[in-house]
N, C-alpha and C positions, 0 to 999 in steps of 0.2 A: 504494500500500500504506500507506505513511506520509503522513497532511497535510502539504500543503503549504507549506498558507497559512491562518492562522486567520479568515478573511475570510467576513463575514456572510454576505453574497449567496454561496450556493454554486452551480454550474453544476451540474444533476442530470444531463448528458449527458456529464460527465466523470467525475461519482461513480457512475454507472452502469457506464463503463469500470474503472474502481476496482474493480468487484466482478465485470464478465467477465474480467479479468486476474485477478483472486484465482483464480476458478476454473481457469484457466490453469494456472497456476502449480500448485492442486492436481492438475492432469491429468497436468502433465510430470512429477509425483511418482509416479502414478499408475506410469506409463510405466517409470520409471529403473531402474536392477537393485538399487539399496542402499534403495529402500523399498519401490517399490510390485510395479518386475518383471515388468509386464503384458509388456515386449518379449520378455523371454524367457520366459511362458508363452504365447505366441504366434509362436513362432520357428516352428512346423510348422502353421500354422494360417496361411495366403498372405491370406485375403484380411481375415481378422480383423489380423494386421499393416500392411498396407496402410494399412488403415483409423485402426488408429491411429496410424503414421508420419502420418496426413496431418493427425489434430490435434494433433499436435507442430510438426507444421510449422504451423500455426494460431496454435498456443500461446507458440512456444518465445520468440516477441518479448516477452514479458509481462514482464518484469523490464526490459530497454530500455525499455520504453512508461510504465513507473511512473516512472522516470527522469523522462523525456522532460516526464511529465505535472511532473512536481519544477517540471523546469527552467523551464516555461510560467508557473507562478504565481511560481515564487520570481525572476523577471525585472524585479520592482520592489520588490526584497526589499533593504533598506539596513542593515539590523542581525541581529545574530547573539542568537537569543532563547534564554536559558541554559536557560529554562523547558521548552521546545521539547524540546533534548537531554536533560534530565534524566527527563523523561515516556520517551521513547525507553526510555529504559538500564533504568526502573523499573518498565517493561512488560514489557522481556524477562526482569527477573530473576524479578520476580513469577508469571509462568509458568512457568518453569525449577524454583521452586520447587514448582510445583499438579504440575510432570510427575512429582517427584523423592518428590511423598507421594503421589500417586498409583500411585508406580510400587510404592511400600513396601507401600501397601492390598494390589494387585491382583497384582501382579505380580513378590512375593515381592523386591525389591529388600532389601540390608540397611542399616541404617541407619548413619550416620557425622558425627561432629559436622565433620570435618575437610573431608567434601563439601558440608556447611551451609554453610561459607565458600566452599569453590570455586564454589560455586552464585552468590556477588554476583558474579561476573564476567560481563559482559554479552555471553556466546558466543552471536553471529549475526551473519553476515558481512555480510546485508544492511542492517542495522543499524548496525554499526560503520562499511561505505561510504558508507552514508545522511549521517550524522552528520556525518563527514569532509565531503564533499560541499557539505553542508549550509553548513558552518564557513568554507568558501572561496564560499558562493554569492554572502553579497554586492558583495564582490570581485571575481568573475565577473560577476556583472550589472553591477556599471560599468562595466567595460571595452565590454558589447555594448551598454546604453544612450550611451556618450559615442565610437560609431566610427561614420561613415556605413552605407547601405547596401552599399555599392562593398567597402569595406574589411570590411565582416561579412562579406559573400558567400566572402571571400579565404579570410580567416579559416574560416568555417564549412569552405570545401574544403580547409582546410590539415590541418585536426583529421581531417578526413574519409581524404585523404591517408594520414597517417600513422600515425592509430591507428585505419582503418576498413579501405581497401585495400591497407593494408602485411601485416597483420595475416591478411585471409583467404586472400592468395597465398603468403605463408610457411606458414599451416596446410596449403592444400590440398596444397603440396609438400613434408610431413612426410606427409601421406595417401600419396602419391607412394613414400614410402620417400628422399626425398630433406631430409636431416635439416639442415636451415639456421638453422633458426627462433630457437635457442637464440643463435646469433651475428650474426643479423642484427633479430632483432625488437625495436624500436624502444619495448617495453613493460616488458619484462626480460629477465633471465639465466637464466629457465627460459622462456622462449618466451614466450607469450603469454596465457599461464595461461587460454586458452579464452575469455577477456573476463570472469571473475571478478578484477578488477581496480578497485583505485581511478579508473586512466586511462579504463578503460569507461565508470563512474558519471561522472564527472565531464564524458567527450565526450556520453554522453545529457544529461546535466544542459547543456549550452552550447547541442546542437540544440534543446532544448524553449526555451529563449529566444530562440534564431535564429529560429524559428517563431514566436513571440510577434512578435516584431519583422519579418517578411514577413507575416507576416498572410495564408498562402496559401488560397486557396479553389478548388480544382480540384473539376469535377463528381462527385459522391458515388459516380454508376455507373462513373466510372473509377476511384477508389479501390477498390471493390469488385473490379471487375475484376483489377485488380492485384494487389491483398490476397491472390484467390484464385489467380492465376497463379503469382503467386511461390512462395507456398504447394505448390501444383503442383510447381513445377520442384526444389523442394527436398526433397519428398517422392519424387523416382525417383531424385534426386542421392543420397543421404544414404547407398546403399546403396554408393557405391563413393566419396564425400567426407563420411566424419561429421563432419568440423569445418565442415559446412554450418552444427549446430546453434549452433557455439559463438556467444555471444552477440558478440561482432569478429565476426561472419561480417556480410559486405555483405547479403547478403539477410535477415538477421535483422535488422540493424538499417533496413531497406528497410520492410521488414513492420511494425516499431513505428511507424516514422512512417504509414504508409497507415493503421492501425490509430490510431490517435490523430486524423488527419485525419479519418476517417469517424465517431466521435463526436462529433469538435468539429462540425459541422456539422450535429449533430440538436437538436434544438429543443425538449427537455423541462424541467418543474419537476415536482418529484413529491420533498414533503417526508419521504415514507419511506426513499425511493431515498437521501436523503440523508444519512437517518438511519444505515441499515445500512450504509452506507459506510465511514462510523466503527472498523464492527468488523473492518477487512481487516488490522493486522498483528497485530490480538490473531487472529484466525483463522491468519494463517500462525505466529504461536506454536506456538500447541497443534498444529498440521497437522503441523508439524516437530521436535515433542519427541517423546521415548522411547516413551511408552505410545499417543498415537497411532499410531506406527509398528506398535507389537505387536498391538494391534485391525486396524489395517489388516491385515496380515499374515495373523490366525490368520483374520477373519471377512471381508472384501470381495475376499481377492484370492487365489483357490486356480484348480489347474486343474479343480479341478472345475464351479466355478460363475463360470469366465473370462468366458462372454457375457453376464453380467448383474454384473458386479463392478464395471463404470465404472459404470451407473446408480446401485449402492449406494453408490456413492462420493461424486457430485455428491448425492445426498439427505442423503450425512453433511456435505456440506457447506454444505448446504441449510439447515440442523438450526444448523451455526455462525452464517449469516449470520443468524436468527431472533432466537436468544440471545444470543451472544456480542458483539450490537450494544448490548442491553439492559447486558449485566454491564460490557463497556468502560464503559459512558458511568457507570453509578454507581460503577466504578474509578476513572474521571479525574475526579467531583464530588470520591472520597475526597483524591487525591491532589494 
């Protein structure tokens, strides 16, 4: 979502991943009940549900996988670029504000000097974990560049351990009705917050450089295979364990890696690919301010016109990756 690495040579087979996860990411929005609600307008509708639990199960690694992807480049990352962060923080306000006169135009909002200011506060949690992240990455990269293999492997199963299968067996036995989580979860005092957590970003950010540094290459048709297996089994589970999807769920972070793996192994340069790449957090911006919500809402996502609302949805998003790669990039000349 966010660059990584300001680094010439770009990999078009990672920036291409960059924009099937943006998509992603706009699906499971699609999906959720506080914006988009396709599940529960498809709650009586068997196999239009189905359908789309299974590209949730697809999808739902897509914020793991941006991590992942972090962690890969930023593995020979030695300094903390102020630049870097302050572009972050000046994107999301920037937008915050396009949502906030937007919303005044269209959508009858009232105007407020005192929300002017509340508006410089840089509210997006992926961002602010990014950043964080970010802050401690060079840090973390020395530790995985100056420890053998022997002692990464440890490492990488210890992280895995404790904040990957600590995590989804205490959720699944809150599904259970057997409420542990909050006294045994190894993340916090309110359970596991689902893997919206700094501990989340931070253990994808350490696997994308444990991977950098195994340098794995398993056959493509088995990563597919698996991608889609897994996929499968968490799409029949999810009906009686929903913290299948939570981002700590082992098979979601299972999935990001097979999903990162199957990119990395494709062989492309295509300087567009690279270019619209660019535009993936100014697009989840606007995806996830006020007024795109209320156009979602009134005009893509009704019961009436449910079988054709993911199509119109992927075309509005279609419509972002076009433009809004154009306007970033003379955003960040201005900036």
């Amino acid at each position: 979502m966010i660059e990584s690495e300001n680094h010439k040579a770009r990999n078009s087979n990672i920036e291409l991943l960059r924009l099937v996860l943006m998509l992603m990411v706009i699906l499971l929005h699609f999906n959720n009940r506080t914006m988009g609600g396709a599940f529960e307008f498809s709650a009586n509708l068997p196999l239009n549900n189905f359908y789309l639990h299974f590209l949730e199960s697809l999808s739902i690694c897509a914020v793991n996988c941006f991590m992942i992807i972090s962690g890969y480049f930023l593995y020979t990352n030695t300094k903390i670029k102020t630049g870097k962060i302050l572009d972050i923080i000046l994107i999301v306000i920037f937008y915050r504000y396009i949502n906030y006169f937007i919303q005044i135009l269209f959508f009858n909002e009232s105007f407020s000097f005192k929300h002017l200011i509340y508006l410089l506060l840089p509210m997006n949690y992926f961002a602010i974990f990014y950043i964080v992240s970010y802050i401690f990455s060079p840090f973390i990269a020395k530790i995985w560049n100056n420890i053998d293999d022997k002692k990464s492997n440890i490492l990488i199963a210890i992280i895995f351990l404790i904040f990957i299968l600590v995590p989804t067996f205490l959720d699944i036995a809150d599904n259970l009705n057997i409420n542990i989580s909050d006294s045994l979860s190894p993340i916090s005092t309110q359970g596991n917050e689902r893997g919206y957590s700094i501990v989340q970003f931070i253990s994808m950010l350490s696997l994308g450089m444990w991977l950098r540094k195994k340098s794995l290459n398993p056959p493509m048709y088995i990563l597919i295979i698996f991608y889609l297996l897994t996929s499968l089994i968490m799409t029949f589970l999810v009906k009686h364990l929903s913290s299948i999807y939570n981002y700590c769920s082992i098979l979601t972070v299972i999935n990001a890696v097979l999903l990162f793996l199957i990119f990395h192994k494709l062989k492309i340069e295509n300087r567009f690919i690279n270019f619209c790449s660019k535009s993936c957090f100014a697009i989840f911006c606007i995806h996830t301010s006020g007024f795109s919500n209320s156009l979602w809402r009134k005009y893509f996502i009704t019961y009436e016109h449910f079988s054709n609302g993911l199509a119109l949805d992927f075309c509005k998003c279609i419509f972002y990756v076009y433009f809004l790669s154009y306007f970033q990039y003379f955003f960040q000349i201005i900036i």
